[in-house]
C-alpha positions as CSV (number, residue, x, y, z in Angstrom):
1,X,-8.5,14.3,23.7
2,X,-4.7,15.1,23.4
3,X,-3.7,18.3,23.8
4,X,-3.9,21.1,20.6
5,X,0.0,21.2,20.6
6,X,0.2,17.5,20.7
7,X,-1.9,16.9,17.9
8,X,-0.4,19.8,16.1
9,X,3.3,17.8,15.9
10,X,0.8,14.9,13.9
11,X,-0.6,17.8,11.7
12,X,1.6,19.4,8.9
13,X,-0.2,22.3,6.6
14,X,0.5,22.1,3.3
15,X,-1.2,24.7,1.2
16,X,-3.8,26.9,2.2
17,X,-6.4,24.0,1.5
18,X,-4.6,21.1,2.2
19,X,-3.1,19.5,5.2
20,X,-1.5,16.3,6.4
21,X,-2.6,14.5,9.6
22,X,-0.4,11.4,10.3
23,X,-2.7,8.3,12.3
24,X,-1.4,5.7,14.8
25,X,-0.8,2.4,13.4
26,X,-0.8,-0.8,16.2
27,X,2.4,-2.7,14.2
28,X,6.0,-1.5,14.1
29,X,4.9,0.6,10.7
30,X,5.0,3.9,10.9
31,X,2.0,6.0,11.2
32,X,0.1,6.5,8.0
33,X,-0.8,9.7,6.7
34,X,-4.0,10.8,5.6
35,X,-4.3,14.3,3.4
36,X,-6.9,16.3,3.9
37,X,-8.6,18.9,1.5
38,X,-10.9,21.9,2.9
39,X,-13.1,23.3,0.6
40,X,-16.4,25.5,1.8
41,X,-18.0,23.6,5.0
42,X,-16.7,20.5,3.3
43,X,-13.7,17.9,3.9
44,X,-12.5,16.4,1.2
45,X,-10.2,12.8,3.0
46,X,-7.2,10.9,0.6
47,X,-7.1,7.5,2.6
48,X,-8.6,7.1,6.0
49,X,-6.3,5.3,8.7
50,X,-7.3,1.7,10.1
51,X,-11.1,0.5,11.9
52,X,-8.9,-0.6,15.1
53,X,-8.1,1.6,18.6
54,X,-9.2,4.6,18.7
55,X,-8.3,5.7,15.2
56,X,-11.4,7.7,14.0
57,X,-11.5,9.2,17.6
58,X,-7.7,11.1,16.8
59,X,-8.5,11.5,13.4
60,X,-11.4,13.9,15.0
61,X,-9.2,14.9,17.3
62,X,-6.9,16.4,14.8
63,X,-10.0,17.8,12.4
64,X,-10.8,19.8,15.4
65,X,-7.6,21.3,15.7
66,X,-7.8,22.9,12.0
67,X,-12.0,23.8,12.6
68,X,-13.9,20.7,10.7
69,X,-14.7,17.4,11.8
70,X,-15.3,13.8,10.4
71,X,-19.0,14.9,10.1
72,X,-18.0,17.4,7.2
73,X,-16.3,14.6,5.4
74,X,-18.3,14.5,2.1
75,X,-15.9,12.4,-0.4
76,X,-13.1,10.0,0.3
77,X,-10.5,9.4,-2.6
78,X,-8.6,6.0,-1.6
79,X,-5.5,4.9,-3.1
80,X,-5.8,0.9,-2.6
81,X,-7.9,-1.1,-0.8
82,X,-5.2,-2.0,2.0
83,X,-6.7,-1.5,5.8
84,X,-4.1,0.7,6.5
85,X,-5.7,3.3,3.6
86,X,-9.3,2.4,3.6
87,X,-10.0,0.8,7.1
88,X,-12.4,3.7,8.2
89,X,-14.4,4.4,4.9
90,X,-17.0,2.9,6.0
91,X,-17.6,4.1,9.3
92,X,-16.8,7.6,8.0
93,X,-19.3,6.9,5.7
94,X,-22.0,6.1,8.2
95,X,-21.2,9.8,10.6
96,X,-21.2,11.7,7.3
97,X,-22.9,10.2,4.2
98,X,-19.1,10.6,2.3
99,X,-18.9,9.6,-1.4
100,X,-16.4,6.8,-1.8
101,X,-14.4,6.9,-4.6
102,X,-12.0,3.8,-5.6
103,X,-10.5,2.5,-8.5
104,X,-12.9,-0.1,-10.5
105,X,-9.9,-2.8,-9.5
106,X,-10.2,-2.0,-6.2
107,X,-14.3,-2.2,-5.8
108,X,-13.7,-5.7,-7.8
109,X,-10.9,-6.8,-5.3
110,X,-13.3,-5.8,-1.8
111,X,-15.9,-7.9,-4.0
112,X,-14.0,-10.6,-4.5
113,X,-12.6,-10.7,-0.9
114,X,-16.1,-10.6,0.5
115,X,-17.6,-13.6,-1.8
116,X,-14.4,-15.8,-1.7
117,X,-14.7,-19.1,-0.4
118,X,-11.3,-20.8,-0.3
119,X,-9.4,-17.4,0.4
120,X,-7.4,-19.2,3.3
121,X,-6.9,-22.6,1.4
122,X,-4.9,-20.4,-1.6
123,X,-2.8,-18.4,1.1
124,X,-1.8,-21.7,2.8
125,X,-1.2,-23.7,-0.7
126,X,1.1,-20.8,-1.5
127,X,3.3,-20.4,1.5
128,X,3.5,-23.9,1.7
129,X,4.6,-24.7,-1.7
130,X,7.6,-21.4,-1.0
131,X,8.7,-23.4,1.6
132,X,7.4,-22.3,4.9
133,X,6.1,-24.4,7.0
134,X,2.6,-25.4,7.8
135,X,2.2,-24.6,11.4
136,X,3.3,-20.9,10.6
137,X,1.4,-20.6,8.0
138,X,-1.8,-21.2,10.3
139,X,-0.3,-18.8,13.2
140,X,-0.1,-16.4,9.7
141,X,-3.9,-17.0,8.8
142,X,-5.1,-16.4,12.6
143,X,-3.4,-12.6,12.3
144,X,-4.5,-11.8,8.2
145,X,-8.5,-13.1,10.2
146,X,-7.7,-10.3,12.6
147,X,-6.5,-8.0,10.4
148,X,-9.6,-8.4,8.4
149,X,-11.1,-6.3,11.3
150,X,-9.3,-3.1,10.4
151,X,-11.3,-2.6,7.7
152,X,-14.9,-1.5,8.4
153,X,-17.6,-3.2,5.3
154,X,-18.5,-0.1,3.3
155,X,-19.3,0.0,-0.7
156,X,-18.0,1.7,-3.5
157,X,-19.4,5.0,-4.7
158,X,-17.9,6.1,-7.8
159,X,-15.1,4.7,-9.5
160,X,-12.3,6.8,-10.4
161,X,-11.9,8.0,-13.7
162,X,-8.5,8.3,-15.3
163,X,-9.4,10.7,-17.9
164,X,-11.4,13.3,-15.5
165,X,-9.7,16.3,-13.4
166,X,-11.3,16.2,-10.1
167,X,-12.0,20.3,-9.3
168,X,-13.5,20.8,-5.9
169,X,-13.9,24.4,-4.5
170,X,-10.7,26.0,-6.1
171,X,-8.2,23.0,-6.2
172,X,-7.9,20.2,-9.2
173,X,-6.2,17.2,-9.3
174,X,-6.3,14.4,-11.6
175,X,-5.8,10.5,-10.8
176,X,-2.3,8.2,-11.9
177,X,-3.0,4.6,-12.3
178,X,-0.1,3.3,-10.3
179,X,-0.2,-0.6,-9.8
180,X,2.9,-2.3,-8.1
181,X,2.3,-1.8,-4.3
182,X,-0.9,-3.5,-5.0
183,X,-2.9,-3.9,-8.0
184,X,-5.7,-1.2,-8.0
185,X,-2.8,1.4,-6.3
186,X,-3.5,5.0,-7.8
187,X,-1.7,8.7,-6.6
188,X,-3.4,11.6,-6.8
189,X,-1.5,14.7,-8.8
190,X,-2.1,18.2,-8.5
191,X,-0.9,19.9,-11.4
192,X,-1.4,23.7,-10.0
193,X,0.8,22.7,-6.4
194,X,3.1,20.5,-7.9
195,X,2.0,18.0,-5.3
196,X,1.7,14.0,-5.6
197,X,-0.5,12.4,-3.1
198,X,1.8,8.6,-3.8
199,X,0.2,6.5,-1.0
200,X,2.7,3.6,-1.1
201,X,4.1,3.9,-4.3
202,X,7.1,5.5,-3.7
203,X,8.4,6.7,0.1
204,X,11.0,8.4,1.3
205,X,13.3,6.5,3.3
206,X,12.9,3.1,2.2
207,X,11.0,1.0,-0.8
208,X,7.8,-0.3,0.7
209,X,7.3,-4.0,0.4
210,X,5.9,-5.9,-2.7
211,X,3.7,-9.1,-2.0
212,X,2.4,-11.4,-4.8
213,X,-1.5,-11.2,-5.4
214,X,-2.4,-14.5,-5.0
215,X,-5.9,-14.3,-6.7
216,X,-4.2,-12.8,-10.1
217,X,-1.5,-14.7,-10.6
218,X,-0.7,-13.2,-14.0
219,X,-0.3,-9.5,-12.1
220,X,3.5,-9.4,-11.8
221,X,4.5,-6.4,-8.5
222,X,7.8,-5.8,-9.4
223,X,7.2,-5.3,-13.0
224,X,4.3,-3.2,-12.7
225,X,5.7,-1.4,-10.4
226,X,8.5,0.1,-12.2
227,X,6.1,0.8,-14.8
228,X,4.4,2.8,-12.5
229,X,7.1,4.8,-11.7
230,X,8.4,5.9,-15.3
231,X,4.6,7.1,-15.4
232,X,5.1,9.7,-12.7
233,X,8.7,10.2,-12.3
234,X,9.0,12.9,-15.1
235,X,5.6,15.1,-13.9
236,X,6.1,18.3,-12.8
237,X,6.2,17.0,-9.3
238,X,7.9,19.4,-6.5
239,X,6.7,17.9,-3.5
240,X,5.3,14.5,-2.9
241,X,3.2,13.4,0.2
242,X,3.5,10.0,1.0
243,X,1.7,7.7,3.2
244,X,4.2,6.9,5.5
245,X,6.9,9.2,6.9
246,X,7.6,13.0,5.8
247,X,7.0,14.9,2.4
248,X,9.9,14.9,0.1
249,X,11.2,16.9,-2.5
250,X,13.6,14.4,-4.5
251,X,11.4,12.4,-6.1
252,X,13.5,11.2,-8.8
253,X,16.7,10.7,-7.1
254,X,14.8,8.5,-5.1
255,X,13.1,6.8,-8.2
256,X,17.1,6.0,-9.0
257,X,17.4,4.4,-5.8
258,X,14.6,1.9,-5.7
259,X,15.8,0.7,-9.1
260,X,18.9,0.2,-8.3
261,X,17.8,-1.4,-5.3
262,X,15.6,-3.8,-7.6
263,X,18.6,-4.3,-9.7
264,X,20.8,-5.4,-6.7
265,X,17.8,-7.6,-5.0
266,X,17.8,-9.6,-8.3
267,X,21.2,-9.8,-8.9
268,X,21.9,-11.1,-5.1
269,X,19.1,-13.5,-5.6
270,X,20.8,-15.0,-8.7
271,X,24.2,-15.4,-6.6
272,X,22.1,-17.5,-3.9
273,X,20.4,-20.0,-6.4
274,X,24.2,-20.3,-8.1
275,X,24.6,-22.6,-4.4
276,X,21.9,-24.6,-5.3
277,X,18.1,-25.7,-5.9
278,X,16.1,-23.7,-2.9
279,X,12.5,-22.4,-2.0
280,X,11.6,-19.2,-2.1
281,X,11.9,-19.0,1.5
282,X,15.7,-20.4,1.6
283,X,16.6,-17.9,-0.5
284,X,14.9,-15.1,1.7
285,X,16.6,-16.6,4.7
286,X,20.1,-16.3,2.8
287,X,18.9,-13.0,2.1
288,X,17.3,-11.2,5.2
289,X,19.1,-13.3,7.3
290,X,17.6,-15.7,10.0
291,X,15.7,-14.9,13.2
292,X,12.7,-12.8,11.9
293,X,9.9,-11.9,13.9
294,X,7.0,-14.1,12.4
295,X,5.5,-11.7,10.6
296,X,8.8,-10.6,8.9
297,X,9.2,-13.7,7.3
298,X,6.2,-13.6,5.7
299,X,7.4,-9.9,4.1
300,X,11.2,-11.1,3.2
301,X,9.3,-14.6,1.3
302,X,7.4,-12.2,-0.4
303,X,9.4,-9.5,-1.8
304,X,11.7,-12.2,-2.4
305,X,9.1,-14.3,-4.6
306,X,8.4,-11.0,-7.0
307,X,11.5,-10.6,-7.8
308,X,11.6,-14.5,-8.7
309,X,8.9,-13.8,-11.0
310,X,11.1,-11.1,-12.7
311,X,14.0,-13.4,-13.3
312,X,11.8,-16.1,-14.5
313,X,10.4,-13.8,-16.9
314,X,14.0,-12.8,-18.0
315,X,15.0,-16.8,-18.7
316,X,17.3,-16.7,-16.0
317,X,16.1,-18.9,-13.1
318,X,12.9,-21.3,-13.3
319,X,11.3,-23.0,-10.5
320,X,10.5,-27.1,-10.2
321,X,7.6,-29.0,-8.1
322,X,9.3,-30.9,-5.4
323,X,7.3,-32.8,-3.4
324,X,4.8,-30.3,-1.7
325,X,7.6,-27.1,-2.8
326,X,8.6,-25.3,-5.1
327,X,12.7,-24.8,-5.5
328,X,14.1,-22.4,-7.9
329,X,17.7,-23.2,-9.9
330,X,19.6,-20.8,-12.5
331,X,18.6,-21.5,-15.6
């Protein structure tokens, strides 16, 4: 176990009831942060940290520090079902019996991602058709089969309810449907604080990355995303605890910022069609330059392709079949 100091630097207390413990992650994000609410002899945990390393051991670790322990855990509140946020639900589950609570888009989405069939076969059909090619798509598929293993198998307990404030001991908070990040993405909002729990929605430093849900085509990131963000902006909001670096205060200066970083990313796309028909992945290259680590690639294609999806909502650019690709011209 790492020292009570060192663990301490990970911890941040936020209220009297609530507290912040930030979790290792194994890639070159930074380390996500899971909120914890005391209440009683009970532990009430907002997201839960990846099923890989030794993960659930610091996340003990750090319980310890403040007097509880994963064993008090009795309900976890998940923002979306991505590893990084939901990986140890499961095993938590098993040490303490915890109620899991999710979204009713999220339960159908680990459904659906345990049933399907031709899961790899869509994610290959996709890149290829953006333009990268096959043989990197594979390498792609052997790291997402990997990944898979952050996640420890757990079911759905209760589904969150939009319309219901959550009161447990003396603290409330109520649940904001938030898609953009990902499709069954919620924040958690406590009126009383002032606090918003925004997993991914919104971050401090930087605008986290939008991908393309490949098994619902109509849901459109971008879009719904923006959306998501007029829905919170204007709450009484004075501090906001993200998943990934430090609390902020400046939530809607920094709602300003990612649309007019949304606004430039579309308008710098349309500049690099205006050369000429190219793939998704051209124009990412043209973009985010070339040279990106593997997995990069795969996060500049997609953040590239939702903003496609924007313009060729707007009538401005429209994409062709070429061959086995898709290439995208001004319209």
């Amino acid at each position: 176990m790492p020292k009570p100091e060192t663990l301490w630097k990970s911890i941040k207390k936020i209220t009297e009831n609530l507290y912040l413990i930030s979790l290792p992650m194994p890639f070159r994000i930074r380390p996500v942060n899971v909120i914890v609410l005391v209440h009683g002899r009970g532990v009430v945990l907002f997201d839960t940290g990846l099923n890989l390393g030794g993960t659930i051991s610091r996340l003990e670790d750090s319980l310890k520090v403040i007097g509880r322990s994963v064993s008090e855990i009795d309900h976890i509140f998940i923002t979306h079902c991505h590893a990084d946020h939901c990986g140890l639900a499961g095993r938590i589950k098993e040490i303490s019996g915890a109620v899991i609570h999710l979204s009713e888009i999220g339960k159908q989405i680990i459904q659906n991602d345990r049933s399907r069939k031709q899961g790899a076969d869509t994610v290959k059909s996709f890149y290829v058709e953006q333009g990268i090619a096959e043989e990197s798509v594979n390498a792609y598929l052997v790291f997402l089969r990997y990944f898979r293993k952050a996640t420890a198998p757990f079911q759905v307990d209760e589904c969150l309810d939009f319309q219901t404030e959550y009161a447990i001991g003396d603290t409330a908070f109520t649940v904001l449907e938030t898609p953009g990040h990902a499709r069954d993405h919620v924040c958690y909002f406590f009126r009383k604080e002032g606090i918003l729990l925004s997993g991914d929605h919104i971050l401090p430093e930087s605008t986290f990355n939008l991908r393309p849900d490949l098994l619902c085509t109509e849901f459109r990131p971008l879009g719904a995303m923006l959306d998501s963000l007029a829905r919170i902006e204007d709450l009484p909001i004075g501090r906001v605890l993200p998943a990934h670096g430090t609390p902020f205060s400046n939530l809607q200066e920094i709602a300003k910022k990612v649309r007019r970083h949304h606004r430039e990313k579309k308008q710098l796309i349309r500049e690099v069609i205006n050369e000429g028909p190219q793939t998704a992945f051209e124009i990412s290259k043209n973009i985010f330059g070339i040279g990106l680590p593997g997995f990069d690639l795969f996060l500049a294609l997609n953040e590239t392709y939702v903003h496609l999806v924007e313009l060729m909502r707007d009538g401005t650019v429209e994409g062709y079949k070429k061959g086995k690709q898709v290439l995208y011209i001004v319209h």
